[in-house]
C-alpha positions in Angstrom: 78.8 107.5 6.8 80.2 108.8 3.8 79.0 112.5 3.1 77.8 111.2 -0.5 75.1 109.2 1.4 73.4 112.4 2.3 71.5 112.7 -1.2 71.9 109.6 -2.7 69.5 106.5 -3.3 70.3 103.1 -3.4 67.9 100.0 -4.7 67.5 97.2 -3.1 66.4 93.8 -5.5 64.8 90.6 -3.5 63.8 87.9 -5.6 61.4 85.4 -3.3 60.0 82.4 -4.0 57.0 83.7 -5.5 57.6 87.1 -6.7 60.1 90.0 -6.9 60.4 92.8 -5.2 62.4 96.4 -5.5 62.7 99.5 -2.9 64.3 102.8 -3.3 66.3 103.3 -0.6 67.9 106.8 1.3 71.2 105.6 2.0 71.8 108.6 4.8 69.3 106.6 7.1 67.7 103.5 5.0 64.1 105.1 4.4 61.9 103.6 1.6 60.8 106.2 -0.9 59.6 103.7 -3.0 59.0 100.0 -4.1 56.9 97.4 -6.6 56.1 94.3 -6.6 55.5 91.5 -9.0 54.8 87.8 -9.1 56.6 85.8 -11.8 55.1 84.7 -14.7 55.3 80.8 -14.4 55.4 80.9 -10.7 56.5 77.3 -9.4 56.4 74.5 -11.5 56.4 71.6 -9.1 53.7 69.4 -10.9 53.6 70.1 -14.9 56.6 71.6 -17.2 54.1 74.5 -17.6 57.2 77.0 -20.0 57.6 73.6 -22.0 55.8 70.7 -23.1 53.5 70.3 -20.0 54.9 67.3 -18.7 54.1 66.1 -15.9 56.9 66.5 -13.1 58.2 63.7 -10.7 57.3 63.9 -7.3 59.4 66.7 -5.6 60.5 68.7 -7.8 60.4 72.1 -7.9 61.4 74.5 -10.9 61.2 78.2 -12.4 61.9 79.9 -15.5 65.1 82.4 -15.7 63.7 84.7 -17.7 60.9 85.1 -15.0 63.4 87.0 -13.4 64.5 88.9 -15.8 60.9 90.1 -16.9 59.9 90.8 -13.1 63.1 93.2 -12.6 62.1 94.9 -15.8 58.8 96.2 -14.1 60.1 96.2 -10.4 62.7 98.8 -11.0 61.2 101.5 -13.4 58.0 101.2 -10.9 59.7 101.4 -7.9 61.6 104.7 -9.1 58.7 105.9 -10.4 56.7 105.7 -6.9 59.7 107.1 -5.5 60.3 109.9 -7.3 64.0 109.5 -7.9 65.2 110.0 -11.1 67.2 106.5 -12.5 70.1 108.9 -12.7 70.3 109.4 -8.7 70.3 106.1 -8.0 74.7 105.5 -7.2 74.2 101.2 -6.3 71.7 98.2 -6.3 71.8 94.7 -4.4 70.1 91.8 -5.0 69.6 88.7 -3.1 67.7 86.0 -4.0 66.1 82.6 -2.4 69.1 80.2 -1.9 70.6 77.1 -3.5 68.1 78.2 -6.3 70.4 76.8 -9.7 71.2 77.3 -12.9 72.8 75.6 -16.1 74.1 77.9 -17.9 76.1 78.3 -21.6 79.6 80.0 -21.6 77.9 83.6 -22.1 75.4 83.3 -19.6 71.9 82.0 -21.7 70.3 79.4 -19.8 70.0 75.8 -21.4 66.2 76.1 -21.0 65.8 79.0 -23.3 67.5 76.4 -26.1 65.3 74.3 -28.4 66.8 71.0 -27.7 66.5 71.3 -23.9 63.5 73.2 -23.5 61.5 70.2 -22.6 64.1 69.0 -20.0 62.9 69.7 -16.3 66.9 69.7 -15.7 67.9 72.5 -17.6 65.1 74.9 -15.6 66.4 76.8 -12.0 65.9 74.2 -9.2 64.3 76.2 -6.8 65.5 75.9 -3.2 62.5 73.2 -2.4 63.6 71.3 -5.3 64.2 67.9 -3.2 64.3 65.7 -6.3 68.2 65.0 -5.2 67.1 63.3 -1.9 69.1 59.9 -3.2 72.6 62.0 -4.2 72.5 64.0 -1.0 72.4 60.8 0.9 75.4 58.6 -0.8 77.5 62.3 -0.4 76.9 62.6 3.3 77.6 58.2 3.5 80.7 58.5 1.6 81.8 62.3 3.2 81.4 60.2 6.2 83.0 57.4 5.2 85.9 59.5 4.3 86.0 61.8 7.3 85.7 64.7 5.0 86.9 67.4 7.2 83.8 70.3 5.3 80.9 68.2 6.5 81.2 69.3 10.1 80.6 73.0 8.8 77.3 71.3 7.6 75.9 70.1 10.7 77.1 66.9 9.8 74.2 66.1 7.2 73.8 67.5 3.7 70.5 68.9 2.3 69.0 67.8 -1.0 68.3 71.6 -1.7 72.2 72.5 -1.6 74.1 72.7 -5.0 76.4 69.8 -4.9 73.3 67.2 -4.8 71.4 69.0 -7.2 74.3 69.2 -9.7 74.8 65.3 -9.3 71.3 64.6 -10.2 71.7 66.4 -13.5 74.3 65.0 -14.5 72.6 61.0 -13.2 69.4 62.0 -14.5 70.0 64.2 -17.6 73.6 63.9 -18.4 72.9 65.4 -22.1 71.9 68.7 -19.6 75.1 68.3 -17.4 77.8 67.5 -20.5 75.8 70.5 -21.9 76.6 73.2 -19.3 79.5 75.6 -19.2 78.3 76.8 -16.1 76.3 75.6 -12.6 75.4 78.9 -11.0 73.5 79.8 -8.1 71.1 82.4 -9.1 71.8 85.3 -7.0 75.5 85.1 -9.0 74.0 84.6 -12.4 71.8 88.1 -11.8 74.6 89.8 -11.2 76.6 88.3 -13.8 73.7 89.2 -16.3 73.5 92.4 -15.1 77.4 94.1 -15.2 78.9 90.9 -17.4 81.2 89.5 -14.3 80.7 86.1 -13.2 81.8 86.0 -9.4 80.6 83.9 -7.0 79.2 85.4 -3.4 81.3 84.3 -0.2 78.0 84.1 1.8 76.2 82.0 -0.8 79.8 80.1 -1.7 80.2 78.8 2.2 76.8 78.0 2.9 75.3 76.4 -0.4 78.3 75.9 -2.8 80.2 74.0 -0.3 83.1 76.5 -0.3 85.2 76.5 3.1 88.4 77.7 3.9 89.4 78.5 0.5 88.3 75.3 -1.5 86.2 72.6 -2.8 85.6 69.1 -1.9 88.7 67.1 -3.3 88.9 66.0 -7.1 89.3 62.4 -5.5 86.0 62.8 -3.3 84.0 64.1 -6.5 85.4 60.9 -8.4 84.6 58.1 -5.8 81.0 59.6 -6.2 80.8 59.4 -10.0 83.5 59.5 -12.2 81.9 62.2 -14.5 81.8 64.1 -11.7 85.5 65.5 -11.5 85.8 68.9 -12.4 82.5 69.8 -11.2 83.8 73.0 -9.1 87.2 73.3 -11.1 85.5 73.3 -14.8 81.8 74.7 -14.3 82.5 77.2 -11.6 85.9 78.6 -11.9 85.0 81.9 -10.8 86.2 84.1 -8.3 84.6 84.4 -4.4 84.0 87.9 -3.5 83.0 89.1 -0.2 79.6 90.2 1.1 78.8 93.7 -0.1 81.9 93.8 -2.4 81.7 95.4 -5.7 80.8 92.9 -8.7 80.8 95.6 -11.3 78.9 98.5 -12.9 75.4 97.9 -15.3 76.5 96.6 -18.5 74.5 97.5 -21.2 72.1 94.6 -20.8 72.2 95.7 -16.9 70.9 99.2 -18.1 68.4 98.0 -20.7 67.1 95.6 -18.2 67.0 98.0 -14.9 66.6 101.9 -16.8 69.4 103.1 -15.1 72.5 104.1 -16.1 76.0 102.6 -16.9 77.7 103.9 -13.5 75.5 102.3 -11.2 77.9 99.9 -9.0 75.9 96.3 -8.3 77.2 94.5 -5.2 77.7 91.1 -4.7 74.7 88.9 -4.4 73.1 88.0 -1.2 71.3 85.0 0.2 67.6 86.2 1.2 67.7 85.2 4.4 70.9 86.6 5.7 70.9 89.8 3.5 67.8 90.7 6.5 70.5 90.6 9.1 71.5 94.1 8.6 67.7 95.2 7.9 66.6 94.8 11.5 69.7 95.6 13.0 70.3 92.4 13.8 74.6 91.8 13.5 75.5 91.1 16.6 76.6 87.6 18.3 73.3 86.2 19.7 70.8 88.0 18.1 69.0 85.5 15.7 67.2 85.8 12.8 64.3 84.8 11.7 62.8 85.5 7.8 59.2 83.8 8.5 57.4 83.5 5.5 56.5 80.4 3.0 59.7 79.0 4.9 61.4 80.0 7.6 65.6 80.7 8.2 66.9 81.3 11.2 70.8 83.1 11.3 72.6 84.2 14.0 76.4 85.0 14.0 78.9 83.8 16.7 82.3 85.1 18.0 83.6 81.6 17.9 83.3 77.9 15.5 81.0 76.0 17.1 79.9 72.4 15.6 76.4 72.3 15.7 74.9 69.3 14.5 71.8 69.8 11.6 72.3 72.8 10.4 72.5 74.0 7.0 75.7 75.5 7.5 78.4 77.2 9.4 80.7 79.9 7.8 83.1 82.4 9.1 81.9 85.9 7.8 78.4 84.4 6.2 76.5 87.1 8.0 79.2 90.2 9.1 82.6 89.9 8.7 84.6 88.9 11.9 81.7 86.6 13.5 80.9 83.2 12.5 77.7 82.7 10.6 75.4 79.5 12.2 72.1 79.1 9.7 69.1 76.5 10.6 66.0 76.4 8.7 62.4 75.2 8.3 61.0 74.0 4.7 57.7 75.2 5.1 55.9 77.4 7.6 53.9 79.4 5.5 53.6 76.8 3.1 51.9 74.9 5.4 49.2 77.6 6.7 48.3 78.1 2.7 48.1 74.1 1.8 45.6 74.0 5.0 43.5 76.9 4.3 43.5 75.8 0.7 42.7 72.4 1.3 41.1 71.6 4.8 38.9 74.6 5.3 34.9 74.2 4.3 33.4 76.6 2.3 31.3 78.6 5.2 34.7 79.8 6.5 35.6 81.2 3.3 32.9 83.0 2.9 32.4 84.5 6.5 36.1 85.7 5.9 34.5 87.0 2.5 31.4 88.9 4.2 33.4 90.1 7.1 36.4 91.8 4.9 38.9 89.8 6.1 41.5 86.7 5.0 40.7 83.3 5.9 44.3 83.4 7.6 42.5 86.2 9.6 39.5 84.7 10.3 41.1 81.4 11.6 43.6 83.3 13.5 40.7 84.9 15.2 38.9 81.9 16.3 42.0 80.1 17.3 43.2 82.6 19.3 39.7 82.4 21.9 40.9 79.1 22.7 43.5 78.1 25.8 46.3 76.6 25.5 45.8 72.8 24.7 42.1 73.6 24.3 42.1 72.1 20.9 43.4 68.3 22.3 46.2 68.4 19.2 50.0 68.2 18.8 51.1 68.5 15.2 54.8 67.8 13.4 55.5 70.5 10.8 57.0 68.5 8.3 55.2 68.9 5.7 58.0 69.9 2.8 60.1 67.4 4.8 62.4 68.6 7.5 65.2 70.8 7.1 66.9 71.5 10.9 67.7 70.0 12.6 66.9 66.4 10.7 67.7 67.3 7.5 65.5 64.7 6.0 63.4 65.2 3.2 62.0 62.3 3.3 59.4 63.1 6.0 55.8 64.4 6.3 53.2 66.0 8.3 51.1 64.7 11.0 48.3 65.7 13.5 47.3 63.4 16.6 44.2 64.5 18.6 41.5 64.7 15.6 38.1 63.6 16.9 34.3 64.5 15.5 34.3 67.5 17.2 37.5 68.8 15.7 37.1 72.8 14.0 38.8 73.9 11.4 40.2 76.0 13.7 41.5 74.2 16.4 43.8 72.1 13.5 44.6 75.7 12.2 46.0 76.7 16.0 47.7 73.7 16.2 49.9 73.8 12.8 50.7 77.4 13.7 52.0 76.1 17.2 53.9 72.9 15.4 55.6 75.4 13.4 57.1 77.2 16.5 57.6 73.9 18.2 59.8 73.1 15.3 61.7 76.5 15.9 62.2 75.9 19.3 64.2 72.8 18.3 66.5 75.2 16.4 67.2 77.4 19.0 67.9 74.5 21.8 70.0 73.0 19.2 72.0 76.1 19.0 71.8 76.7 22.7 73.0 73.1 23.7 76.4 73.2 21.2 77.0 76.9 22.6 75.7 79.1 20.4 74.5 81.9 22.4 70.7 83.1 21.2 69.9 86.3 23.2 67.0 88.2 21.3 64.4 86.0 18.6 64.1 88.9 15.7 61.3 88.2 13.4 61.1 89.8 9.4 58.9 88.7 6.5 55.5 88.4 5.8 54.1 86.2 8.8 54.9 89.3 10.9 51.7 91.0 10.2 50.3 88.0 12.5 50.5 89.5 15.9 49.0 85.8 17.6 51.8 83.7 15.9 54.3 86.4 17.0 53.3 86.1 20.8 53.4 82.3 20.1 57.1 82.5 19.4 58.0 84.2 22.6 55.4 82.3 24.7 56.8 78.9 23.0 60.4 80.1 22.9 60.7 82.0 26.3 62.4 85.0 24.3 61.5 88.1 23.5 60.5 89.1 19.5 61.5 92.0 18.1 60.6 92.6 14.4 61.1 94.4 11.5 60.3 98.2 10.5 60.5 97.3 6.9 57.6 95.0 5.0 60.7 94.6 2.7 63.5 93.3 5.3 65.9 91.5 2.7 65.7 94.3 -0.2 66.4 96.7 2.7 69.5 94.4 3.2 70.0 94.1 -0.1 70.3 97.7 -0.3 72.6 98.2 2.8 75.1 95.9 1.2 74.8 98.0 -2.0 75.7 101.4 -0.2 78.7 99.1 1.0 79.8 98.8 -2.3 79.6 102.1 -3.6 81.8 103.2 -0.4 78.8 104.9 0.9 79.9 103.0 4.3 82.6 101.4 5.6 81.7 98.7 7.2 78.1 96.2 7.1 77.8 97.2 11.2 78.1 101.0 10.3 75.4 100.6 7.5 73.3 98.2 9.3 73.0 101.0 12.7 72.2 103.7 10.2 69.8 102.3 7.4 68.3 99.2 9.6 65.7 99.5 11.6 63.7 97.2 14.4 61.1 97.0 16.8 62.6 95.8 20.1 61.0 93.7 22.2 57.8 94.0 20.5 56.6 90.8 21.9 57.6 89.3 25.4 57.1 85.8 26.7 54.2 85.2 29.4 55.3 82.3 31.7 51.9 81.1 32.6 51.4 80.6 28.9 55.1 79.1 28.6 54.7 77.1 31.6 51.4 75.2 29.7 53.7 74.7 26.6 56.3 72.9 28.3 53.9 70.4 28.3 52.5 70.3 24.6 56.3 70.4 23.5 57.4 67.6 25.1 54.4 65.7 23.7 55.8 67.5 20.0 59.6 66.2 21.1 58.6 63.0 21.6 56.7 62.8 18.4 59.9 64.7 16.9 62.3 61.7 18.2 60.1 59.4 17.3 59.4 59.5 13.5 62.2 61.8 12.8 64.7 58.9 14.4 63.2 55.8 15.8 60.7 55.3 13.1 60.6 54.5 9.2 57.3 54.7 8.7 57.3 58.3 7.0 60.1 57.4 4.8 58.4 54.1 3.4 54.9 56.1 2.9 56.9 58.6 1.1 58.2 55.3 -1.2 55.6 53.7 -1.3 53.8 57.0 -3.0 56.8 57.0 -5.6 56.5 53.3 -6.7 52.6 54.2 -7.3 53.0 57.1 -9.1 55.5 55.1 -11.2 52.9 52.2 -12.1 50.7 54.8 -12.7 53.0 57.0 -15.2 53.6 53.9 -17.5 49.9 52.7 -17.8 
């Protein structure tokens, strides 16, 4: 630690799905002074152009508004500071990291296309948020013809290729709104487009680069490759992000003087490179060596754990070398929806009396229904669930499938469905972890940040289900911690992420250890979830051609 990091502060920027959120940081030892919180304005659009005309939106999209962002650092910062009681003057660094293979068109200077008049009414030229899966179709001819073509990269991918990555997402604007595509100077992932706002350098973030940019060992899929799938596609990388890759916690720049009007601080404050949200919380809970994995658990789930050596593990969302610390290899597996899933049940599925016995008693209806479920015995309830419902992301990597729940009878509670959907979810992360287990990836401690923490029966779930032990996260604000210990990287404050992540991380060990009766009785109900994984996920069409058969009616429907 450098001597400067006695008395200096450091913020910390991480832009969810939902909202934003900043921390004033200590960079001697990583306590929070300070932080704020705010949701942004438009939230996500994945029904109705809600910042344009109204439009209705197709079927899986999913969309926000840049200057969202920009608003919601506006506040975040100055109240932040202000709980803090820092002046913006002893602040030396900020990071940021933001929800990944969230992107951006972009003009030459930076203005997103949706903030012009002729494509404000264009879903393409708004961010496609991470869950965007409306490029299921150009994700699958990529992987056919990477395939096809023995394209060496697509091992580093698991082997499959996510609609939520850039490269698919960039197709379908230029297939489905080529005016949008011809349009753009530049396709930028929005953690790099923050800090290109904010100090005027456009750079591109290794992490964010390898994993969602499709950046390995120095390059790009081939001009040829990008040709054979659409010849308008050449010159995607080479023309609309010619950029340079800079390492996690490098230096970007210093505030520009849109950086300091937008953040209140002043013109010497260094900003790092940007961070995926997921992996920035490595370094929060202390979690940077090989084995230990972890897991950001809130509307979706990520699970990262770093590896001394390449390993090809099959359905993952990638494989870098350095996408966590530098020196290790970076594996990253993932869930669409886990949190998602709890709010679209509660929302939808639970009656009235619930909701207000949850009202009279003081307490959520997540709390309530946690409650209730967690009287019951294992396999009280009679149900085994897939958690599928945003499609599935690891170890699939399909889209294209749904939910389900077998068991239901007449004497079904809200809460026994409820129990079940939380054990689905962990079901689905114990798939993860064997995957990364049986292509030798060690996993030797499961540690748990983000909001679905605070639920201590989901937590023991996990380590009953997974047989290892949880340790979580100090911080309610894991990744702007991160953030923050990447910043104080930048500003030479430390000299390595390791260093920073030991002094300014923090982490509960052990918190939670597996029971093996209880483990034992979910052997059982897992095998029944396996076979129901294999089954639909493989075997079966039957998901895939409801999921068509949904698009053809909404389609007769749209032109009546």
């Amino acid at each position: 630690m450098s001597k400067d990091a006695q008395n200096t502060y450091i913020i910390g920027l991480d832009l969810g799905t939902l909202s934003g959120r900043a921390v004033v940081i200590r960079a001697s030892d990583g306590e929070e002074l300070g932080s704020a919180v705010m949701d942004y304005p438009h939230a996500v659009m994945d029904s109705q152009l809600v910042a344009g005309d109204g439009q209705n939106l197709p079927p899986d999209f999913a969309l926000q508004v840049p200057a969202d962002y920009i608003e919601v650092l506006e506040f975040i910062i100055p109240q932040a500071l202000e709980t803090a009681g820092v002046k913006p003057d002893e602040v030396v660094a900020l990071g940021i990291d933001v929800t990944s293979a969230s992107v951006l068109v972009t003009d030459k200077d930076g203005v997103p296309l949706c903030e012009k008049d002729e494509f404000k009414n264009n879903p393409h030229a708004y961010i496609k948020l991470w869950k965007h899966h409306g490029a299921e179709e150009q994700a699958e001819r990529i992987v056919q013809l990477a395939r096809e073509r023995n394209e060496p990269w697509l091992e580093r991918y698991g082997g499959e290729l996510s609609s939520e990555m850039l490269m698919p997402k960039a197709l379908e604007t230029l297939e489905e709104a080529p005016e949008v595509y011809q349009a753009a100077d530049h396709i930028v992932n929005a953690l790099d487009w923050l800090t290109w706002i904010l100090t005027g350098n456009l750079t591109y973030a290794a992490g964010d680069s390898g994993y969602k940019r499709m950046y390995q060992d120095g390059q790009y899929p081939s001009e040829d490759f990008l040709g054979a799938l659409n010849p308008d596609f050449v010159g995607v990388f080479k023309e609309k992000m010619p950029a340079p890759v800079l390492p996690l916690g490098e230096k970007v720049g210093t505030l520009n003087e849109r950086g300091q009007q937008i953040t209140g601080l002043p013109a010497d404050v260094v900003v790092a490179s940007g961070n995926i949200d997921a992996h920035v919380t490595a370094p929060a809970v202390q979690a940077v060596e090989a084995g230990q994995l972890t897991a950001i658990l809130g509307t979706s789930a990520c699970y990262v754990v770093s590896g001394p050596e390449f390993r090809a593990v099959p359905g993952l969302f990638g494989i870098v070398d350095g996408g966590i610390v530098d020196g290790l290899w970076g594996f990253e597996g993932g869930q669409t929806a886990v949190g998602d899933i709890y709010a679209w049940f509660v929302n939808n599925c639970v009656p009235p009396a619930y909701h207000d016995e949850a009202k009279e008693r003081g307490m959520s209806i997540h709390d309530l229904l946690t409650e209730k479920a967690a009287t019951q015995e294992v396999g009280e309830h009679g149900l085994i669930g897939l958690d599928w419902h945003n499609g599935n992301r690891s170890i699939l990597v399909d889209a294209n499938l749904s939910g389900l729940l077998i068991g239901q009878s007449l004497a079904t509670k809200p809460e026994d469905q409820y129990r079940a959907i939380l054990e689905s979810t962990v079901f689905g992360a114990r798939v993860i972890i064997e995957n990364f287990e049986e292509h030798e990836v060690e996993i030797t401690e499961f540690v748990a940040a983000g909001g679905l923490t605070k639920n201590k029966f989901l937590m023991q779930l996990i380590s009953d289900i997974t047989r290892l032990p949880v340790s979580t996260a100090v911080s309610t604000q894991a990744p702007a911690l991160g953030s923050a210990i990447f910043a104080a990287c930048a500003a030479g404050l430390y000299d390595n992420i390791v260093d920073a992540a030991n002094a300014m991380g923090k982490r509960v060990k052990n918190a939670y250890v597996p029971n093996e009766d209880r483990a034992k009785q979910y052997d059982e109900l897992y095998a029944h979830y396996k076979y129901l994984h294999d089954l639909f996920g493989r075997e079966n069409d039957m998901m895939h051609d409801l999921k068509r058969i949904r698009r053809e009616a909404r389609a007769r429907k749209s032109k009546e």
